[in-house]
N, C-alpha and C positions, 0 to 999 in steps of 0.2 A: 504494500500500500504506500509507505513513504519513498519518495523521491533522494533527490540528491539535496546533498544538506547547504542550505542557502543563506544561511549566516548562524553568526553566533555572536548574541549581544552583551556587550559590556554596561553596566550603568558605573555612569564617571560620576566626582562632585564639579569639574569642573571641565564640561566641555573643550574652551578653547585651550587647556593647557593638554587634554586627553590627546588633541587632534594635533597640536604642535609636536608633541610626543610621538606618535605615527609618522606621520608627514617629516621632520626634520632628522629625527635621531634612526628610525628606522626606511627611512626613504619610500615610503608609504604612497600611491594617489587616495586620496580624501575628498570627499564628496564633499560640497558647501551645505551648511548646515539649514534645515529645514524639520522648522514646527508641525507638529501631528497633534491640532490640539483633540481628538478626538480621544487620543490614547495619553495624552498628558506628559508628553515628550517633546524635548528636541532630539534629531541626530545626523549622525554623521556616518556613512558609510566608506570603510576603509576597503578597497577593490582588490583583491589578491587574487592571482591565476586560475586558482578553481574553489574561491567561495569568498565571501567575505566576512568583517569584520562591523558590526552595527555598535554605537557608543552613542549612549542614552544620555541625558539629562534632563532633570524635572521641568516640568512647563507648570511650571502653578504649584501650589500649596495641597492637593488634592491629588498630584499626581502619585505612582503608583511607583514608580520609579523614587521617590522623598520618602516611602516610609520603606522601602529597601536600604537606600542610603543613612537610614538612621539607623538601622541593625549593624550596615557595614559602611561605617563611614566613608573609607577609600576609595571605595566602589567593590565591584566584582564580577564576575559572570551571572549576567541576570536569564540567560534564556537561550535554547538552541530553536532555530526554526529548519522544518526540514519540508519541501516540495511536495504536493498531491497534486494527481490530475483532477480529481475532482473533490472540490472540499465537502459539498454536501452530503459526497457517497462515504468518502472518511468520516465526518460526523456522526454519520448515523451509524458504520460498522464501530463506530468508538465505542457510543453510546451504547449500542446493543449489548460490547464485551462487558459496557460495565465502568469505563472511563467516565471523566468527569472532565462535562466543558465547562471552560467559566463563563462568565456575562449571562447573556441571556440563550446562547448557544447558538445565534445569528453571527452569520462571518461580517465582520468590519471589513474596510478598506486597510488596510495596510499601507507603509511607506512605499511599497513599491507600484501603487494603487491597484494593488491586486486584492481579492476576497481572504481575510485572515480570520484564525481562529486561535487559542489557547487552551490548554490541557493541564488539570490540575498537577503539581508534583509530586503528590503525596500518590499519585497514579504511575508515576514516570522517575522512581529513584530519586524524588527529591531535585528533579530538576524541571521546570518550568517547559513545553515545549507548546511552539508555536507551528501552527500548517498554514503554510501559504499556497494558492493554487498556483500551477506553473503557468 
């Protein structure tokens, strides 16, 4: 069912020092940062040969990404997203096994403005995993 793995997201406390860090010290390209107030983020997409690198930051007081950063101030690895062809046929095989979508279990727009979902971690070893369609 899951695809090829199409990023893996870091939440930073500090965007533009996140992206300087990529970009200068590791010779990164760096996507220009762009607000998702839907999901209560900024980010930045770091592009590498076969996957990338997504780095969060809070957009508001509400976002979800601020009360991560307040367990791990630094930041951390907040989330893997991996490819489906079709998300609402993965939802609903999810659902059946027994998995847990969060929200309201309608796929959002994602950054990449493609249909996105989330999957609890307490499902998934404790790590957060996100389906985007390809």
């Amino acid at each position: 069912m899951i695809g090829r793995l199409n990023h893996v997201a870091i939440a930073v406390p500090d965007l533009g020092a996140a992206t300087a860090l990529y970009r200068d010290t590791l010779g990164a390209t760096v996507t220009p940062p762009k607000a998702e107030p839907d999901h209560g983020v900024t980010v930045v997409f770091i592009e590498l040969p076969n996957t990338k690198i997504e780095l969060l930051e809070p957009l508001g007081e509400n976002s979800p990404i601020a009360a991560f950063l307040a367990k791990s101030p630094s930041g951390g690895i907040h989330h893997v997203c991996y490819e489906v062809d079709d998300i609402l046929a993965a939802r609903d095989r999810l659902k059946a096994s027994g998995a847990r979508v969060l929200g309201t279990g309608e796929p959002k727009i994602g950054a990449h403005g493609k249909p996105v979902l989330f999957l609890h971690p307490k499902d998934f070893n404790g790590t957060l995993v996100e389906l985007e369609q390809a």
